[in-house]
C-alpha positions in Angstrom: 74.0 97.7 175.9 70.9 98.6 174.3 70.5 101.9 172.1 66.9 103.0 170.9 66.7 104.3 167.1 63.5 106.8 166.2 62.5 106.1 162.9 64.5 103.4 163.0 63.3 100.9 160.0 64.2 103.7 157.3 67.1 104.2 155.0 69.2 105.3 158.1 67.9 104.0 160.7 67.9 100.2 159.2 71.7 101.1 159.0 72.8 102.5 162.1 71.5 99.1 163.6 73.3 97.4 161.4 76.7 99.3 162.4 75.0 99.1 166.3 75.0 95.2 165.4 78.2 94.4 164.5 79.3 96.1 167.5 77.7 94.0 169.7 74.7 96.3 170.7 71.5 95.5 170.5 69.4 98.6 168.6 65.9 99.0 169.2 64.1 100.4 166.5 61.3 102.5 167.2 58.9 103.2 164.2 55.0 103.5 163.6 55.5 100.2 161.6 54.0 101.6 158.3 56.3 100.8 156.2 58.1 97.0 156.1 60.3 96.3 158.5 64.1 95.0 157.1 66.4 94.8 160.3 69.5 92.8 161.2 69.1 90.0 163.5 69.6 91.0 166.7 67.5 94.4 166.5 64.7 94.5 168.0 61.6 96.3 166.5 59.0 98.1 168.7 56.2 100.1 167.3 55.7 103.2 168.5 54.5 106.9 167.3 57.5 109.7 168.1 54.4 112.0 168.8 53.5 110.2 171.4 55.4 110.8 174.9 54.1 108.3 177.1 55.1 105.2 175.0 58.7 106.8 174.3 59.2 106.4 178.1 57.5 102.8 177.8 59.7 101.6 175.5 63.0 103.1 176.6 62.2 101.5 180.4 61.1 98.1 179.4 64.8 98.4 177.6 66.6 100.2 179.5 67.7 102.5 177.2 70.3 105.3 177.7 70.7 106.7 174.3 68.5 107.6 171.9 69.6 108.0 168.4 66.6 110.9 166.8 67.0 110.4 162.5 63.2 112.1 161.9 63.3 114.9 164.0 61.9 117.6 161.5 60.6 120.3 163.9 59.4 120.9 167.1 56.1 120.1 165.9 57.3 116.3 165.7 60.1 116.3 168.5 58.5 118.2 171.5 57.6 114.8 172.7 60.4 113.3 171.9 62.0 115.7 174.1 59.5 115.1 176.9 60.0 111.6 177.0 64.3 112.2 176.6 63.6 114.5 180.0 62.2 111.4 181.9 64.8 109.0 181.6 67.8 111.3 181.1 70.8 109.7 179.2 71.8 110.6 175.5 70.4 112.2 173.4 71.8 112.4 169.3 69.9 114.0 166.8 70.2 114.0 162.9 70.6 117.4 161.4 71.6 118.8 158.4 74.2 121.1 156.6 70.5 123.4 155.4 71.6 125.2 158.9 74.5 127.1 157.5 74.3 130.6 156.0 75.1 129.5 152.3 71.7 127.3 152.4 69.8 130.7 152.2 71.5 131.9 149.4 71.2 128.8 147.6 67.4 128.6 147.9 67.7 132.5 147.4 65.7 133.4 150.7 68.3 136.0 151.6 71.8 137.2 150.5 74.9 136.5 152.6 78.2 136.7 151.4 78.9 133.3 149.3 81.1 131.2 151.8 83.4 129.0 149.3 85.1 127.1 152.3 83.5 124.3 153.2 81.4 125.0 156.5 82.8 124.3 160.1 80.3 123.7 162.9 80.8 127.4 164.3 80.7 129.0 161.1 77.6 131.5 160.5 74.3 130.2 160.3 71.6 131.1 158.3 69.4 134.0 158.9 65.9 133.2 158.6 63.9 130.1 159.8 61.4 127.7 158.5 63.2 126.6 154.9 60.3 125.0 153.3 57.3 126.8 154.2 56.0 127.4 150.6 58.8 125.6 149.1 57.3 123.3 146.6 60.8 121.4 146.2 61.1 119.2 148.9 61.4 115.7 149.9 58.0 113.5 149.5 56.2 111.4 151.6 56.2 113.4 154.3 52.7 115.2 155.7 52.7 119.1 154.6 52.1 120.7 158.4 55.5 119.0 159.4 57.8 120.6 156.6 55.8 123.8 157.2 57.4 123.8 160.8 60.6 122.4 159.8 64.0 124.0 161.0 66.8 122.2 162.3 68.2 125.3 163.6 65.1 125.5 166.3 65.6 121.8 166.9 69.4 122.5 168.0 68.8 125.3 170.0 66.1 123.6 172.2 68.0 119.9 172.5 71.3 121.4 173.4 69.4 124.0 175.9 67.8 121.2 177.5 70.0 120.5 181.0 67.5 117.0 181.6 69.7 115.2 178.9 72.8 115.3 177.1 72.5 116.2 173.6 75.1 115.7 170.2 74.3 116.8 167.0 75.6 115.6 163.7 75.1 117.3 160.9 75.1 115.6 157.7 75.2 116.3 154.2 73.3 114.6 151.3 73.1 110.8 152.3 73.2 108.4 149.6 73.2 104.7 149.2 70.9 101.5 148.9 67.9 102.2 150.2 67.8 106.3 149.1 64.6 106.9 148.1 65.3 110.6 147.1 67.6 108.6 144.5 70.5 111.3 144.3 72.6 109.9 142.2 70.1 108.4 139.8 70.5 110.9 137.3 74.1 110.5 137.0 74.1 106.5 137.0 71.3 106.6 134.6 72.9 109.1 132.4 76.5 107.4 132.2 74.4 104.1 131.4 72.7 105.7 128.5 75.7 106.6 127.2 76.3 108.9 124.5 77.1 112.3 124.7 76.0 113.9 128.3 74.7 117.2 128.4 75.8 118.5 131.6 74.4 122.5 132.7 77.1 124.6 132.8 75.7 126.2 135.7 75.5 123.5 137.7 78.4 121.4 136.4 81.1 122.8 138.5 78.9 123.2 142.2 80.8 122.1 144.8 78.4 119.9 147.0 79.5 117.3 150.4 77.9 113.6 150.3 77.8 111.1 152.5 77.8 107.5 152.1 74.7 105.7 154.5 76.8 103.3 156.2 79.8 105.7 156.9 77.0 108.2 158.2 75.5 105.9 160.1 78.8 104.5 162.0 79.9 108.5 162.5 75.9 108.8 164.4 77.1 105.5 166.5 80.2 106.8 167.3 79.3 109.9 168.4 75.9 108.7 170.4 78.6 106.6 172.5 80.9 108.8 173.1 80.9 110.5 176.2 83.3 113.4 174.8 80.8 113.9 172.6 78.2 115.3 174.8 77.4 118.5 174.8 79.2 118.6 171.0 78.2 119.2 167.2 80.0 117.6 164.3 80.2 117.6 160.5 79.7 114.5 159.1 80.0 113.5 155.4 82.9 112.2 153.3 86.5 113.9 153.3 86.3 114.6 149.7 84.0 117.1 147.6 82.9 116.9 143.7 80.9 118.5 141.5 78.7 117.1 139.4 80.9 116.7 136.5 83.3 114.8 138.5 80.8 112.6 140.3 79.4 111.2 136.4 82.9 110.9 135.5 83.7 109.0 138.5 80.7 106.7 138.2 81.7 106.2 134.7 85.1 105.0 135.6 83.3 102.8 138.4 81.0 101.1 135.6 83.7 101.0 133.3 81.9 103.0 130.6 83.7 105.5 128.3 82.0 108.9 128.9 82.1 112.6 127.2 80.4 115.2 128.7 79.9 118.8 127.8 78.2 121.6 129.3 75.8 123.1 127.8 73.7 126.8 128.4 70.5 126.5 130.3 68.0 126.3 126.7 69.5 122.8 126.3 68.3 121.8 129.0 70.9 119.1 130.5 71.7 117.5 133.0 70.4 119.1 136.3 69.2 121.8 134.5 66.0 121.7 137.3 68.8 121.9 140.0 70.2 125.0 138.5 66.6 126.4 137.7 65.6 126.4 141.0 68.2 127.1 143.3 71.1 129.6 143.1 74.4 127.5 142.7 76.9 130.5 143.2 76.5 128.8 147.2 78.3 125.8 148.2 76.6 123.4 150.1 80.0 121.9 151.7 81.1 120.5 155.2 84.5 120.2 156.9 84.2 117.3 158.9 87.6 117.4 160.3 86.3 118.0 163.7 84.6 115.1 164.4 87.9 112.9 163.2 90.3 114.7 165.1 88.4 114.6 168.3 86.6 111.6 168.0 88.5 108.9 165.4 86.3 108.8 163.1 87.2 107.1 159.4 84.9 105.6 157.3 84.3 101.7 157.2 83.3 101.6 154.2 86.1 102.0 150.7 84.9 104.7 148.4 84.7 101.8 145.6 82.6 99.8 147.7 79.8 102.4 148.4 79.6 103.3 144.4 79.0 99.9 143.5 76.7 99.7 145.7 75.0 102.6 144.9 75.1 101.4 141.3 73.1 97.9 142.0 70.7 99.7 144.0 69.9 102.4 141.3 70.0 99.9 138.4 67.8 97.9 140.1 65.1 100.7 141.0 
């Protein structure tokens, strides 16, 4: 069976073709070929622009593909012709999007007020309110053109995939990925920090803010699973790992992972510790946290990879950066 993967050669991507590998399928990764290519053998790179219709449907008929696997759907303004090209060869549709649709991720960039929601979110739980996240938002991810996190909204992109009766659509919502290969490099600060050793300075606003991860491999295998599933049509799930920390327990747990004795303390924001930017900008009375039980119950899903495993990992890749 062949799969197709948009934006496929990226920190994601390269690892849901891994996962699709080792199942036996053979991923197609379709990418504008800007950036060097890394994928498994047996994938199958072809290069191709996601705003341009016409050579979706090329690709996906020279390989038959069925399902189509979306990671860098932003907004409509980069995924209308995705969805054109989805509506001429029908099949499956998955796309990537993110726990900024829930109601506590306008609080916590202090666009509106709701009532703070301390239970992690459930895929029907209240959305948020008001559209278009980053438009003047200067803290956002890099490396991306300005026009397309102007129109970004995952919300929109939801609405108009599941809507659309020419496909079948599943939508996974993830938390913050991390891993080898994360160039937003989220745990950096702590892995860096616990290296230094010493005293950490940890802010005490941010110190105890609950937050969901998710490990890249374990994300990418829950994107697979679901994207094959034919119960899964038609379905949005939580992804990210069982467990939540805060960032005091995640540099405590990387400490105990690198075997390095660590104190922290909290300190008031005119120290200026740890996260203090995180705290500065954002207003960290508002979870950011997933239940991801639905998509285990109904679907089986477990993570492949041990916790231990994925923190080492994460540990080389960041010591290494």
């Amino acid at each position: 069976m062949t799969i197709a993967i948009l934006g496929g050669t990226g920190f994601i991507g390269t690892a849901i073709a891994e996962r699709a590998v080792l199942r036996g399928l053979v991923p197609v990764a379709v990418a504008r070929g800007e950036e060097p290519v890394n994928l498994p053998m047996g994938a199958i790179f072809e290069r191709g622009d996601r705003l341009d219709s016409a050579r979706l449907v090329e690709i996906f008929r020279a390989h038959q593909i069925e399902t189509v696997i979306d990671i860098f759907c932003l907004g409509m303004l980069n995924t209308r012709a995705v969805f054109e090209a989805m509506g001429e060869i029908g099949g499956r549709y998955l796309m990537l999007s993110s726990v900024d649709v829930y109601s506590n991720y306008g609080g916590l960039l202090r666009k509106e007020s709701p009532p703070v929601q301390a239970a992690p979110a459930k895929e029907d739980d209240k959305l948020r309110d008001f559209r278009f996240p980053y438009r003047g938002n200067p803290h956002r991810p890099k490396a991306v053109p300005a026009e397309m996190f102007e129109d970004y909204d995952k919300i929109i992109l939801e609405e108009a995939a599941l809507a659309d009766s020419r496909f079948a659509t599943t939508v996974i919502r993830s938390p913050m990925i991390f891993g080898p290969g994360d160039k937003q490099h989220r745990f950096g600060w702590a892995i860096k920090a616990v290296r230094a050793g010493g005293l950490l300075k940890l802010d005490q606003r941010a110190a105890n803010w609950p937050n969901s991860y998710g490990y890249v491999a374990d994300v990418a295998e829950a994107m697979l699973m679901a994207a094959l599933d034919p119960r899964a049509a038609g379905r949005t799930y939580n992804v990210g790992q069982a467990h939540i920390r805060t960032p005091l327990e995640w540099l405590l747990s990387f400490a105990a992972v690198m075997n390095i004795s660590t104190e922290v303390e909290t300190v008031p924001p005119e120290q200026k510790g740890l996260q203090f930017e995180r705290a500065e900008a954002t207003d960290l009375r508002y979870p950011l946290t997933l239940d991801t039980s639905r998509i285990r119950r109904e679907l089986g899903f477990v993570e492949p990879t041990p916790e231990i495993e994925a923190l080492r990992a994460t540990i080389a890749y960041e010591s290494a950066a």
